[in-house]
N, C-alpha and C positions, 0 to 999 in steps of 0.2 A: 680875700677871694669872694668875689658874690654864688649868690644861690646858682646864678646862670651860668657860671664860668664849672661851680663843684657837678648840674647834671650833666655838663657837655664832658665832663672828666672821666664823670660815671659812666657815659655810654657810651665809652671807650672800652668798657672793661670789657673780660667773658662775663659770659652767663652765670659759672662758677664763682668768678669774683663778688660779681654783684648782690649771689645772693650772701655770701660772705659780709659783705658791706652791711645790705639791709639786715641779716643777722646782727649785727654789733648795735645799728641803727637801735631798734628793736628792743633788742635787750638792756638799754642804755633808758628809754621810756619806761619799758617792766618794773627795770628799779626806782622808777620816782613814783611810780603807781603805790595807793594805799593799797596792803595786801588782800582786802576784801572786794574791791572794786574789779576787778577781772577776773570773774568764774573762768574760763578759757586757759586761764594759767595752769600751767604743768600736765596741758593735752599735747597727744602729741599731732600736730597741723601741717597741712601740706603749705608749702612754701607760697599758693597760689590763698589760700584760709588764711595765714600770716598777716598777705598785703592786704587783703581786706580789712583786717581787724586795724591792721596798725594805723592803714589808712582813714578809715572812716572816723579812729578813736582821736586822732590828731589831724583833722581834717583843715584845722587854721595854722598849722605849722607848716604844712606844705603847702598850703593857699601862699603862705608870704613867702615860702620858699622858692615858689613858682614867678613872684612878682620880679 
């Protein structure tokens, strides 16, 4: 399945789902992170603070995700 086929799946979901998704997303990165590198960790973040971080900290994996 490509990149384009998995967002066109995603934005099918609810709202609910998705932040479900990006939650897994998310904490799946958390754990390959060295545990000093992310002050942020174990705040508690609005789901809108999340997409930012996730985003911008992995900013070449959804670049190629996008392609």
């Amino acid at each position: 399945m490509s990149a384009n086929e998995i967002i066109t799946e995603f934005d099918k979901l609810s709202a609910r789902e998705q932040e479900e998704v990006f939650a897994l997303i998310a904490g799946k990165f958390v754990a390959k992170q060295a545990p000093n590198s992310n002050p942020w960790l174990g705040k508690k973040l609005s789901f809108d603070e999340a997409c930012e971080i996730v985003f911008c900290e992995n900013r070449e994996l959804f670049a190629l995700l996008a392609k």
